[in-house]
Legacy VTK file of the C-alpha trace (Angstrom):
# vtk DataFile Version 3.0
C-alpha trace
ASCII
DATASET POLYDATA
POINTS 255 float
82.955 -93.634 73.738
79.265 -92.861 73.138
78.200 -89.550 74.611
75.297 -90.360 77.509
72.512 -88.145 78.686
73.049 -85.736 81.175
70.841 -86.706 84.964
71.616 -82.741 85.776
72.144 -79.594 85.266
74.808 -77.412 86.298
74.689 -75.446 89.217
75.617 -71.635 89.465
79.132 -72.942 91.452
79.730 -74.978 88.889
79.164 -72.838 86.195
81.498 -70.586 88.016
84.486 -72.902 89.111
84.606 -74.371 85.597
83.942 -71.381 83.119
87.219 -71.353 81.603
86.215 -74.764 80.203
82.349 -74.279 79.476
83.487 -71.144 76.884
85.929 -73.576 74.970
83.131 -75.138 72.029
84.810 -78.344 71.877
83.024 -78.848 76.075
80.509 -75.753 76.360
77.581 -76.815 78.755
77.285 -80.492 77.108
80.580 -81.350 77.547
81.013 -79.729 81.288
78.020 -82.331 82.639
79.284 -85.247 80.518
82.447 -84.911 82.744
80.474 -83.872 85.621
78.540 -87.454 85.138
81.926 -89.351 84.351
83.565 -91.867 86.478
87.131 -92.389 86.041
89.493 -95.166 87.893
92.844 -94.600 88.007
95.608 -97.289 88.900
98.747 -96.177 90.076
99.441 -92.646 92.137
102.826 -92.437 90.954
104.465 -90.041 89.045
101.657 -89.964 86.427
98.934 -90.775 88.364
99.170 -87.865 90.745
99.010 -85.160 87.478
96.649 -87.389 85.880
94.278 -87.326 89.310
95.003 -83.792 89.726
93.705 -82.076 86.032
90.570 -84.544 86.155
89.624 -83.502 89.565
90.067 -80.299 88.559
88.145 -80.537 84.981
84.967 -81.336 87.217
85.274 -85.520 86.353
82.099 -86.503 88.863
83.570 -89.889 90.584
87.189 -90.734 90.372
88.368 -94.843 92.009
92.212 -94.812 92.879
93.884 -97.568 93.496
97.045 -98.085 94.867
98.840 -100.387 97.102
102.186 -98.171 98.636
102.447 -95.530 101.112
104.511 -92.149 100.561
108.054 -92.222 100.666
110.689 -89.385 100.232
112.011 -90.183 97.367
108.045 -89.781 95.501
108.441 -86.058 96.527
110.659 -85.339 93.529
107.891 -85.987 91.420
104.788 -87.371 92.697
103.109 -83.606 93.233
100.394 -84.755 95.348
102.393 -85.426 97.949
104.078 -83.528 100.360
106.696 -84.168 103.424
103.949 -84.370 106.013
102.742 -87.337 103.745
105.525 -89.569 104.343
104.515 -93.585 105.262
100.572 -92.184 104.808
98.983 -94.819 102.276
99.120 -92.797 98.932
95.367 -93.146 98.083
94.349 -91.801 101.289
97.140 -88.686 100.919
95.882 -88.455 96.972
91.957 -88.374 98.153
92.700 -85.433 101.045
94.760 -83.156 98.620
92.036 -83.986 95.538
89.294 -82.992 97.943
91.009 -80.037 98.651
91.135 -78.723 95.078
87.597 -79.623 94.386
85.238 -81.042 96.914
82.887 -80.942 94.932
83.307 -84.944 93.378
83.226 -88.460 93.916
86.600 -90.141 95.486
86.486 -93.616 96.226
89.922 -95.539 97.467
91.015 -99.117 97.397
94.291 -99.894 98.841
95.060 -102.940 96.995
97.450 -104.671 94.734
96.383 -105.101 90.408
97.361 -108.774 90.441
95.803 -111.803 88.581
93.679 -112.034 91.827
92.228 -108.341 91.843
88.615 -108.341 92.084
87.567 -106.409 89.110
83.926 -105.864 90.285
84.596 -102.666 92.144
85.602 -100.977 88.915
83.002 -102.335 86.503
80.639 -99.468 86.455
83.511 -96.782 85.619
83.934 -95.620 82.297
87.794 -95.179 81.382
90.549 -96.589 83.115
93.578 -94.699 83.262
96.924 -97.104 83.810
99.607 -95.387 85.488
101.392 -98.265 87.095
105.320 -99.030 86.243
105.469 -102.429 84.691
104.568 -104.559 82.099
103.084 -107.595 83.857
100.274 -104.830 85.562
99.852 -103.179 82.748
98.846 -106.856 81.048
96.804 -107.456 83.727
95.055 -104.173 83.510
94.614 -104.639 79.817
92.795 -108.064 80.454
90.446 -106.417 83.453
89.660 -103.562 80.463
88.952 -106.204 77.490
86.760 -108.304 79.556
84.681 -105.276 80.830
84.274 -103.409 77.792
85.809 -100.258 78.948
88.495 -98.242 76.940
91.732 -97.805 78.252
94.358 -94.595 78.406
97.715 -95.929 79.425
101.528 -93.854 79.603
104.604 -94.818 80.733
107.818 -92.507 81.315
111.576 -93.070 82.157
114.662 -90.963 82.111
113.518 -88.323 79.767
110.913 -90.160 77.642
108.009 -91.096 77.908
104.393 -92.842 75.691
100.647 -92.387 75.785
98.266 -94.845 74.097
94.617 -94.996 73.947
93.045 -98.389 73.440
89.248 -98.709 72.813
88.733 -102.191 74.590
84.949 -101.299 74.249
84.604 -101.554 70.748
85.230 -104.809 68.158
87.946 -104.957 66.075
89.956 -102.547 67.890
93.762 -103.454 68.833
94.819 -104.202 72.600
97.669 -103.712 74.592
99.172 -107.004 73.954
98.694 -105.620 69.961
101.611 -103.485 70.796
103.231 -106.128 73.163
102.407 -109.564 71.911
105.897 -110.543 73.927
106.638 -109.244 77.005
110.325 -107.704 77.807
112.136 -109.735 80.346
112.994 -107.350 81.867
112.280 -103.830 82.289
113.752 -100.801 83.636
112.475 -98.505 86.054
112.974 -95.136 87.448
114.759 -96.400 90.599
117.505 -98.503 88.395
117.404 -95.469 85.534
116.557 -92.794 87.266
113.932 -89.730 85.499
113.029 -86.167 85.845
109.928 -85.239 87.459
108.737 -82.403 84.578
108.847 -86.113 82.026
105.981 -87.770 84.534
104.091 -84.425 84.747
103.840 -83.736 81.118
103.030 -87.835 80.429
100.527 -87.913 83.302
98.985 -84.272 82.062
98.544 -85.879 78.709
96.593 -88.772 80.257
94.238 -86.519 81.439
94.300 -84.716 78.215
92.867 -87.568 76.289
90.650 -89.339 78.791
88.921 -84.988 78.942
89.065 -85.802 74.708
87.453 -89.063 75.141
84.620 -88.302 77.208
83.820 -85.043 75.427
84.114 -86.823 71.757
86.465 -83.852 70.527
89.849 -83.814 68.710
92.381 -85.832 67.609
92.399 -88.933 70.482
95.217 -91.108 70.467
92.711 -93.978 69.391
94.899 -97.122 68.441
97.743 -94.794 68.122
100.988 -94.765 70.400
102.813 -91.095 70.991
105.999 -90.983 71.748
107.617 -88.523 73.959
111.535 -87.658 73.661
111.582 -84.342 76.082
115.484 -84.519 76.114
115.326 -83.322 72.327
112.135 -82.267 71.871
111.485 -85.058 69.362
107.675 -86.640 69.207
106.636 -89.549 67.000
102.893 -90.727 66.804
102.377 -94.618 65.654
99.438 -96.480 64.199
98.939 -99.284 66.155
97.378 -102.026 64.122
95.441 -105.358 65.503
97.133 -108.083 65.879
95.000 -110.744 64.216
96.188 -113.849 66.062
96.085 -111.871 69.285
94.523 -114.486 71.959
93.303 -111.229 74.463
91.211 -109.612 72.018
90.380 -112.038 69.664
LINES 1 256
255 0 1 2 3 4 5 6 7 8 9 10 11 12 13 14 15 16 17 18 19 20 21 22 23 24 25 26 27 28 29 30 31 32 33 34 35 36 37 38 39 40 41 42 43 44 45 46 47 48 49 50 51 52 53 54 55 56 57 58 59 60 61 62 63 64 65 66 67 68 69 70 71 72 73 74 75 76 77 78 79 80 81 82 83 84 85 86 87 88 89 90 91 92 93 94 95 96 97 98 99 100 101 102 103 104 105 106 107 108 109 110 111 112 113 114 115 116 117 118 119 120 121 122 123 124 125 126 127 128 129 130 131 132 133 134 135 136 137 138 139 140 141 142 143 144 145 146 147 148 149 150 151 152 153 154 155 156 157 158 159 160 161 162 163 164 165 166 167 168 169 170 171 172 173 174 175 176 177 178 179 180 181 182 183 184 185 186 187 188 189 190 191 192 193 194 195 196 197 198 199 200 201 202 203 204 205 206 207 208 209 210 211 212 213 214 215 216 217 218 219 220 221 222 223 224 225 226 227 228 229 230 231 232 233 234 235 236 237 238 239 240 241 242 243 244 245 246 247 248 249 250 251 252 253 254
């Protein structure tokens, strides 16, 4: 992602509430307002949505879009840490925007209580930056993957079950760059999810954490991004694998 040019500078509350990050040189001043001037959507406030939404909100991301189509239930609480028992059948983007604002009310939250289907509207997210996919199964994640091609924005997506869990970063903005249907020209039939498999809230914090990690990375132009790459989390044993994911040539999304 190209760095952009700054509309303005910090102020002294700013400088204060975000110090810990302006002193690291890979953000320093430049880096601070090209996250202040960011704008981020995130689908999904499940398990990796909610740390996702959390660290970027709290890294001083400008304007954040959430979108989401379920309310709060008791059994999020486990691990869904934006939530809390007085948030039970409250829609979760509204119950994600109050707690967000809390931490820093100093940004952008805009809501959408909707469904990511083939008849989503993909206007209201055309002027964001990064997407950030947090949803829980393949055919959104698809769909997602088509809304970021055909918009020409880059796309961070993770998934976790059980004890494992993936992050890939897929620059949908650029030519010649793979896609998600790269990695998935064929989609399961079925998959499983945490309800039939069950998982450990610590595996959706750490995945979601990452995804905030790398979209930071991405805007700031520092490190080692997971660009075209897939990284695989085994948190059970410790175990992590990083892929190279290559373009699928006869791939009819991103041809």
């Amino acid at each position: 992602m190209q760095a952009k040019k700054t509309k303005v500078d910090l102020t002294d509350n700013q400088l204060l509430r975000y110090n810990r990050q302006i002193v690291l040189p890979e953000i320093d001043i430049n880096g601070q307002n090209l996250l202040s001037d960011s704008k981020v959507v995130i689908i999904g406030l499940g398990g990796l949505g909610c740390p996702a939404a959390t660290y970027l909100a709290s890294s001083g991301i400008g304007k954040m879009m959430l979108l989401d189509n379920d309310v709060v239930s008791l059994s999020n609480l486990n691990r869904q840490t934006l939530f809390s028992e007085s948030d039970i059948s409250k829609r979760k983007v509204d119950a994600a925007k109050e707690k967000l604002l809390e931490f820093n009310s100093e940004i952008s939250i805009n809501t959408k209580y909707i469904k990511v289907d083939e008849a989503f509207n993909d206007e209201i997210i055309r002027t964001y930056d990064i997407i950030i996919d947090c949803t829980d199964n393949f055919e959104t994640r698809t769909i997602i993957n088509s809304i970021s091609l055909s918009n020409k924005i880059p796309l961070i997506t993770g998934a976790a079950l059980k004890f494992e869990g993936q992050v890939a970063v897929f620059r949908n903005d650029l030519d010649d760059t793979p896609c998600y249907r790269c990695l998935y020209p064929e989609l399961p039939k079925s998959s499983g999810s945490c309800v039939d498999t069950g998982i450990i809230g610590s595996v959706t914090g750490f995945v979601g954490t990452l995804l905030a990690n790398e979209c930071i990375k991405l805007i700031c132009n520092f490190g080692n991004i997971l660009d075209s790459k897939l990284f695989l989390i085994d948190l059970k044993n410790n175990d992590f694998k990083t892929i190279k994911i290559n373009k699928d040539k006869k791939c009819e999304y991103c041809e």
